[in-house]
SERO-4910 file (N, C-alpha, C, O; in steps of 0.05 Angstrom, whole numbers):
BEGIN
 pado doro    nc1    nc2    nc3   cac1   cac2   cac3    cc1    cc2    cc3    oc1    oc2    oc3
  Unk    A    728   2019  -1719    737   2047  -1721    767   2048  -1722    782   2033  -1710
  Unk    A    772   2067  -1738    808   2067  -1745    812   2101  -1738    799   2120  -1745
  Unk    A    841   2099  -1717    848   2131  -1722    875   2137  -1732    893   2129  -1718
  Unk    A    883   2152  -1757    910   2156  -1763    912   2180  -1759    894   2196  -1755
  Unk    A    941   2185  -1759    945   2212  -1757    929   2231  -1775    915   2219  -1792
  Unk    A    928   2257  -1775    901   2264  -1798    923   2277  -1818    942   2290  -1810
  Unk    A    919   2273  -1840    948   2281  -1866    916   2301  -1879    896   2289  -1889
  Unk    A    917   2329  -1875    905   2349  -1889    897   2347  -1923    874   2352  -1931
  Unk    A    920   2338  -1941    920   2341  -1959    902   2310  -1970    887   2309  -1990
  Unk    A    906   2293  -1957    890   2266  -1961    867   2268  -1947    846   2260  -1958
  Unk    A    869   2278  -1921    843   2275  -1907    818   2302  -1913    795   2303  -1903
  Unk    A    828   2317  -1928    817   2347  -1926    795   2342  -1952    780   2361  -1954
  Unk    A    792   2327  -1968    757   2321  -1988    746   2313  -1968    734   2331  -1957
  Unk    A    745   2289  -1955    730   2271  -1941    717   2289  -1913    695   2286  -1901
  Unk    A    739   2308  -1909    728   2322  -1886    712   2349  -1889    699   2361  -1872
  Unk    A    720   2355  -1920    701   2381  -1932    674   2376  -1925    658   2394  -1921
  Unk    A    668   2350  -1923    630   2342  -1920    622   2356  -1888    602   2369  -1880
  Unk    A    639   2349  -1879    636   2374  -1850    649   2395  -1846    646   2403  -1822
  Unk    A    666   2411  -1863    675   2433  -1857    663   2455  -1875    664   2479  -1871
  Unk    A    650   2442  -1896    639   2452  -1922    615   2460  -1915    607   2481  -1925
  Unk    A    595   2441  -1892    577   2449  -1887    560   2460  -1863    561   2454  -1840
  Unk    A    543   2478  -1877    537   2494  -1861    523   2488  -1827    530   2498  -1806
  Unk    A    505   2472  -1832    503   2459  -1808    522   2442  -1793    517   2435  -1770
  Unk    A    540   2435  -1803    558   2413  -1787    575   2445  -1765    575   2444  -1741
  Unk    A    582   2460  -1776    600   2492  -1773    582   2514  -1750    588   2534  -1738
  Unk    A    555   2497  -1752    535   2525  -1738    554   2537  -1710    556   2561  -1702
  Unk    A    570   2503  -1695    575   2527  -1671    600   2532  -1675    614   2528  -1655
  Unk    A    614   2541  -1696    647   2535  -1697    646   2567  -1698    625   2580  -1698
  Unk    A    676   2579  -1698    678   2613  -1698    666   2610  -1721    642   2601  -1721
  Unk    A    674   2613  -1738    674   2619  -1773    657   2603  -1785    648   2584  -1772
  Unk    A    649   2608  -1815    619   2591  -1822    644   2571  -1838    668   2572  -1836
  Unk    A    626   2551  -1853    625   2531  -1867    649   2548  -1891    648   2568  -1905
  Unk    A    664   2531  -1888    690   2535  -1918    677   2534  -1943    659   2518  -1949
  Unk    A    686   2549  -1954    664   2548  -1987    684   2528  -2005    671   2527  -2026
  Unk    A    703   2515  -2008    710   2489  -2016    728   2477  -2005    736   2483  -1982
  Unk    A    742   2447  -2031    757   2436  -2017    782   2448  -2009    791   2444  -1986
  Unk    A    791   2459  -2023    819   2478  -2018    820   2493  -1994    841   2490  -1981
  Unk    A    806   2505  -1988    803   2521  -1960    796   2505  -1946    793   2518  -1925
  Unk    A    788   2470  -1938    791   2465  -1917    811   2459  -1914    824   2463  -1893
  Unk    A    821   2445  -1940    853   2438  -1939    874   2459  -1919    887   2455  -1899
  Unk    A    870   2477  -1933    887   2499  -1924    888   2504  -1889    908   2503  -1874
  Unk    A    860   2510  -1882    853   2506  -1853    867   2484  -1833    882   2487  -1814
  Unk    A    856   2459  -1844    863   2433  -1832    900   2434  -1831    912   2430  -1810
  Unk    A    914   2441  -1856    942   2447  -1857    949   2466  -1836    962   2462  -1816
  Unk    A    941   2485  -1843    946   2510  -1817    946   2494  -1785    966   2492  -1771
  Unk    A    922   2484  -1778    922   2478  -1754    939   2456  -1746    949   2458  -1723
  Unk    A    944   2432  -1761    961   2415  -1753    995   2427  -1757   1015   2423  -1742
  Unk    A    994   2437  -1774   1032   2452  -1778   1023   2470  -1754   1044   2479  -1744
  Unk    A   1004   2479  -1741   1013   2502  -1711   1008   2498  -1691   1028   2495  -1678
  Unk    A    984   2493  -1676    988   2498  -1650    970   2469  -1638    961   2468  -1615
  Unk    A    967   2447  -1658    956   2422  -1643    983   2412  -1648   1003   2420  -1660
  Unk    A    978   2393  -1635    995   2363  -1622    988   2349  -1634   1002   2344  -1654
  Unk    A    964   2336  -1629    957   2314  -1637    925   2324  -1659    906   2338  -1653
  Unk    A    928   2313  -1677    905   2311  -1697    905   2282  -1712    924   2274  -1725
  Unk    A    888   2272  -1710    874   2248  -1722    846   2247  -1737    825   2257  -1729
  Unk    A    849   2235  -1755    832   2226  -1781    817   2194  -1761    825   2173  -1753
  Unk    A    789   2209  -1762    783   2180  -1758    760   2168  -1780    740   2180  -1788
  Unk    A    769   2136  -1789    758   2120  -1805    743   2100  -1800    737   2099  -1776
  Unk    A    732   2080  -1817    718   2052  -1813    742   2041  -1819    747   2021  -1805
  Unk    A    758   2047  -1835    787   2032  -1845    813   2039  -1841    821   2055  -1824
  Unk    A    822   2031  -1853    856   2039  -1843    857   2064  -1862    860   2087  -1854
  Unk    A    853   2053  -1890    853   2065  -1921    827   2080  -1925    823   2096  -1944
  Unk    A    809   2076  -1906    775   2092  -1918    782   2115  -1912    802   2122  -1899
  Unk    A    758   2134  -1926    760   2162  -1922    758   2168  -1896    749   2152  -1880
  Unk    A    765   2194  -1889    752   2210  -1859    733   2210  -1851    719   2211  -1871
  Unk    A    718   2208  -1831    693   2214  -1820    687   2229  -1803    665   2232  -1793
  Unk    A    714   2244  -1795    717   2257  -1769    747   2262  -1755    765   2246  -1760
  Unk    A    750   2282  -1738    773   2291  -1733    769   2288  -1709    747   2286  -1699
  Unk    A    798   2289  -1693    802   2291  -1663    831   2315  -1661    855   2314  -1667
  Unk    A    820   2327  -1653    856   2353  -1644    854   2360  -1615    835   2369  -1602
  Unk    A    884   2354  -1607    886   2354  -1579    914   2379  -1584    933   2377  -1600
  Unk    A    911   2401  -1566    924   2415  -1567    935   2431  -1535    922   2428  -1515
  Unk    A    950   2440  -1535    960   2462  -1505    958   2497  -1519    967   2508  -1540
  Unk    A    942   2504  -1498    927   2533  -1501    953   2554  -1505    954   2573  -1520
  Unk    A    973   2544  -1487   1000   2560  -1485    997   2572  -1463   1018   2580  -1454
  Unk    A    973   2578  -1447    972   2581  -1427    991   2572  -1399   1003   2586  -1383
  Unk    A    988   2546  -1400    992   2527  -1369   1007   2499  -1390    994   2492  -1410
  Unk    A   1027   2488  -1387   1043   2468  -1412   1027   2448  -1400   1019   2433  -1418
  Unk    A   1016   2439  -1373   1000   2422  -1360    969   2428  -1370    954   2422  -1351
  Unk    A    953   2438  -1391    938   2449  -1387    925   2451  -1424    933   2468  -1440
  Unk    A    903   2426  -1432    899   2419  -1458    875   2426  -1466    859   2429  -1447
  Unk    A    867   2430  -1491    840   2435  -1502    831   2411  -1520    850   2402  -1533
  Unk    A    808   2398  -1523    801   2381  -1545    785   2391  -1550    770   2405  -1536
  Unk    A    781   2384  -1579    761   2387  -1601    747   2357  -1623    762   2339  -1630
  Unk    A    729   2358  -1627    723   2338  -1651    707   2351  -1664    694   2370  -1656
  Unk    A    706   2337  -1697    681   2340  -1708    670   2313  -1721    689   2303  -1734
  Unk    A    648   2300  -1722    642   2272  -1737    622   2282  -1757    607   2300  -1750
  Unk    A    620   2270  -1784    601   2275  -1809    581   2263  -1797    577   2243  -1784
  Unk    A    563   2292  -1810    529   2275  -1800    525   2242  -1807    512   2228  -1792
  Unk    A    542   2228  -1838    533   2205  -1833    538   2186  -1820    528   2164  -1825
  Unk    A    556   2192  -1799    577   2178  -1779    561   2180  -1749    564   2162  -1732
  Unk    A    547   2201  -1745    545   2201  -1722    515   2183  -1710    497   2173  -1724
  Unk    A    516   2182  -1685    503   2168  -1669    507   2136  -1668    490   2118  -1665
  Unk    A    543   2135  -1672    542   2111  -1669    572   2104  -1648    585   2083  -1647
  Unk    A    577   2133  -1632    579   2130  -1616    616   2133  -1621    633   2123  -1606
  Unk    A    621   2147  -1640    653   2151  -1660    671   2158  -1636    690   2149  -1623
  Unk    A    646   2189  -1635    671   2212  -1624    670   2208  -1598    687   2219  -1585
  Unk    A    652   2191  -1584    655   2188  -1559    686   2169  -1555    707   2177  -1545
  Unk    A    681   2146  -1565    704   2127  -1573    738   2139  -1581    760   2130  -1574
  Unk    A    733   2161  -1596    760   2168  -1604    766   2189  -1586    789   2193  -1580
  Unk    A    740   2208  -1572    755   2228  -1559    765   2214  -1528    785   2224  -1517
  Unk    A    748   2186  -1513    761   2179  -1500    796   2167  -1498    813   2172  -1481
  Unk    A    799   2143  -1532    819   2148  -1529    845   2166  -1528    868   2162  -1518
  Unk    A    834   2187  -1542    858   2216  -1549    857   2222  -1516    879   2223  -1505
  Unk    A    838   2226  -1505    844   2234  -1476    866   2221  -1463    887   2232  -1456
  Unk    A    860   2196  -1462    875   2177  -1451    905   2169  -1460    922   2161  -1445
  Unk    A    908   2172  -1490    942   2177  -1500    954   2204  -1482    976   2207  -1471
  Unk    A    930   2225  -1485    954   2254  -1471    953   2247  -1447    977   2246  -1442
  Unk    A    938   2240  -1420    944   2236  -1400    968   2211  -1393    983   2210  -1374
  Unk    A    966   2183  -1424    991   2178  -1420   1018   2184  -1424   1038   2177  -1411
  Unk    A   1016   2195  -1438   1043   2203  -1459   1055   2234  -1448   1077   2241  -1457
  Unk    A   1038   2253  -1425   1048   2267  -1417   1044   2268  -1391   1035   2250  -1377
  Unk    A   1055   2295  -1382   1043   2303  -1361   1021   2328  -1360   1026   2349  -1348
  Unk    A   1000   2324  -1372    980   2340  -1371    963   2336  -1346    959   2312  -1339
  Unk    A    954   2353  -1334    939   2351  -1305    908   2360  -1315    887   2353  -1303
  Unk    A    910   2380  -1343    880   2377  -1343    876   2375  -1362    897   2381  -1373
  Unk    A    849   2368  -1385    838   2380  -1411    811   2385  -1413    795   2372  -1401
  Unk    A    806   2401  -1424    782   2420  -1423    774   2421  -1457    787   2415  -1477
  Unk    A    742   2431  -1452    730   2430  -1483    720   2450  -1471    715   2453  -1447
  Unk    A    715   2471  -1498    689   2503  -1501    675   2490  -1512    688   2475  -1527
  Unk    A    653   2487  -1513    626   2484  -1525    603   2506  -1530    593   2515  -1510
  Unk    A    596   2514  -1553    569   2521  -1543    548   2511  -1530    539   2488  -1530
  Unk    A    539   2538  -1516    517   2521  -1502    494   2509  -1518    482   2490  -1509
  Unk    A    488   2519  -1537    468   2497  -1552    478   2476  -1571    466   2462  -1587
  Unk    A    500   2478  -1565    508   2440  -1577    505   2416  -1565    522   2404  -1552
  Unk    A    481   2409  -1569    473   2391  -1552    487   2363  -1545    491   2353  -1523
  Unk    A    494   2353  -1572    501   2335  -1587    535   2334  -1568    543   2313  -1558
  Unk    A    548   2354  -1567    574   2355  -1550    568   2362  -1527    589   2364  -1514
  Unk    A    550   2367  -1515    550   2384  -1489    542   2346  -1471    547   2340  -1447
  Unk    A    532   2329  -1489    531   2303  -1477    556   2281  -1474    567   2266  -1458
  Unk    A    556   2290  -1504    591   2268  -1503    607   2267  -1484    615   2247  -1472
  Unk    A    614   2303  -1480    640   2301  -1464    628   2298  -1430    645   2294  -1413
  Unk    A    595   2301  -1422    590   2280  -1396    587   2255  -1394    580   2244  -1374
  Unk    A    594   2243  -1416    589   2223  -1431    614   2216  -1414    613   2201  -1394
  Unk    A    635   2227  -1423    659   2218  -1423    675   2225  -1394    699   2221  -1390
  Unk    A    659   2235  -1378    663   2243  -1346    671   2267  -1346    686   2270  -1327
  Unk    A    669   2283  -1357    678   2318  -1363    661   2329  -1341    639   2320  -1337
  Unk    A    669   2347  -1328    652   2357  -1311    652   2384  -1322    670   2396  -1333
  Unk    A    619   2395  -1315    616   2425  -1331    624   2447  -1307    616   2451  -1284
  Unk    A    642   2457  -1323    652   2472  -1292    643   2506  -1301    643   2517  -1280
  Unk    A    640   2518  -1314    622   2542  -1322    610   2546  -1351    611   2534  -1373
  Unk    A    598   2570  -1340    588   2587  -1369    595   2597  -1372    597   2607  -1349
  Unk    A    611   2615  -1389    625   2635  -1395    603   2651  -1414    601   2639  -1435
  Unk    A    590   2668  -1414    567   2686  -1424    583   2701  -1443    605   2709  -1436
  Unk    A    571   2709  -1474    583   2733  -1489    610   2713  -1502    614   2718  -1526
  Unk    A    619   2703  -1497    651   2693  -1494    654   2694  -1526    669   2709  -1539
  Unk    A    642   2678  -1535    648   2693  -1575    637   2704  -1591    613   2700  -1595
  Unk    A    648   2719  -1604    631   2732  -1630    639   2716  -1651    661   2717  -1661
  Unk    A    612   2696  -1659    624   2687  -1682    604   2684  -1718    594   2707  -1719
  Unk    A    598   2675  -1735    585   2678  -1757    552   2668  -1758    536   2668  -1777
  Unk    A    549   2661  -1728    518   2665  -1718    513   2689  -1695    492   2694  -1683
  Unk    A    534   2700  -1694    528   2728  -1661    546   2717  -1643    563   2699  -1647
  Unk    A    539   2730  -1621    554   2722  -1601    545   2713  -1589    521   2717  -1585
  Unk    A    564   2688  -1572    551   2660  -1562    570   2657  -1537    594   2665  -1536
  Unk    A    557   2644  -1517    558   2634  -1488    573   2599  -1498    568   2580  -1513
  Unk    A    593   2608  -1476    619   2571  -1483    605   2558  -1456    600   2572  -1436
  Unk    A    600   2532  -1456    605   2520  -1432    630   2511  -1435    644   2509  -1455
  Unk    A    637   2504  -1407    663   2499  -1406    671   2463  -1393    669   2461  -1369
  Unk    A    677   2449  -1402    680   2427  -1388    711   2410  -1388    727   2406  -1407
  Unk    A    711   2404  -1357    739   2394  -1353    749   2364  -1352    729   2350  -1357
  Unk    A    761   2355  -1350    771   2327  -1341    800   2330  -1327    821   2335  -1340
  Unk    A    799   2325  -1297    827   2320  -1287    844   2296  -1288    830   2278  -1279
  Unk    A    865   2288  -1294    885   2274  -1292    869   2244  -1280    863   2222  -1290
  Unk    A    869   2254  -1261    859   2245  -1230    822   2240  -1221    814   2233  -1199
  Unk    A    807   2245  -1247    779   2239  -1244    775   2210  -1261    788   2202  -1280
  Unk    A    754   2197  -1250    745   2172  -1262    734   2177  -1293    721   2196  -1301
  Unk    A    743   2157  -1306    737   2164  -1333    724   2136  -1343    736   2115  -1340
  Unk    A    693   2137  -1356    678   2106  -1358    694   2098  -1386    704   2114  -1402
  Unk    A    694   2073  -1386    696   2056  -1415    670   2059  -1432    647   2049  -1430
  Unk    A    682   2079  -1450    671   2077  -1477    680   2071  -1497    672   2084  -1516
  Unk    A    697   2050  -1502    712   2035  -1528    707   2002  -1517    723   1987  -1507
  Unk    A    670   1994  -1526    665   1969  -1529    683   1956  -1551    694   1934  -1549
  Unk    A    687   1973  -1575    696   1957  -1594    732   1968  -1597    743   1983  -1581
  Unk    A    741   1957  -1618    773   1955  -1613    777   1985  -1631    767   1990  -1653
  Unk    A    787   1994  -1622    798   2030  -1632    827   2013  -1652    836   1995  -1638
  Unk    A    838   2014  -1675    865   2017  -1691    874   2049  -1695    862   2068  -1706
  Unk    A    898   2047  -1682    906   2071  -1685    937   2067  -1696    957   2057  -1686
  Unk    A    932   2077  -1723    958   2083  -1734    983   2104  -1725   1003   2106  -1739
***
């Protein structure tokens, strides 16, 4: 597995396969981008504003995307981070985003001083509501109603990771990070 920084305009076909589609998007605010240009555009927006860190993750240095990682500060608390991923259905269950979201954790807890990071989830994302216990996240509420988004309004779980909590090895194999 390879992670580079994620370059929108290069990485944004490869990642249309999950932004494009409708099931990959079910729990995101907004539905599925109707092409490549608008993810482009999206993916540009978010990395030129309010993430830090976004990464493209590959099988190669040079292969296409298979998945994103964005680590960002809410603006809330400057000690105080959100993560997100998304992996292409043909990528997953092999254990990607567990691998990349542990390392991204582990660059911001080195590289700063962040004391916490936290993920929203819906509650019926199953598929993430494991990873990030996966990854020692503790579920620390429900937040009920919490979005209105292009399936209704939906209930976030909320899960944390402190600074200061044990975190298991999930990078059997070697992570390249450009």
């Amino acid at each position: 597995m390879y992670m580079r920084p994620l370059d929108p305009i290069a990485d944004g076909p490869a990642l249309h396969a999950i932004f494009g589609d409708p099931d990959c998007c079910t729990w995101l605010a907004d539905p599925a981008f109707a092409d490549v240009e608008t993810t482009i555009a999206n993916l540009k927006s978010w990395t030129d504003g309010f993430e830090k860190w976004s990464w493209a993750v590959a099988h190669t240095a040079d292969g296409p995307a298979m998945g994103r990682i964005a680590l960002y500060n809410t603006g809330r608390d400057p000690k105080i981070w959100e993560v997100a991923c998304m992996i292409s259905p043909a990528a997953r269950g092999k254990n990607y985003a567990a691998r990349a979201l542990s390392y991204a954790v582990g660059e911001l807890f080195k590289t700063t001083d962040a004391r916490r990071v936290f993920a929203d989830v819906d509650s019926e994302n199953q598929a993430s509501l494991k990873t990030f216990e996966k990854l020692g996240f503790t579920r620390e509420a429900i937040l009920r109603g919490e979005w209105e988004t292009h399936i209704g309004i939906r209930d976030s779980v909320i899960y944390g990771l402190l600074r200061s909590d044990p975190r298991p090895d999930v990078t059997p194999a070697p992570i390249t990070i450009d």
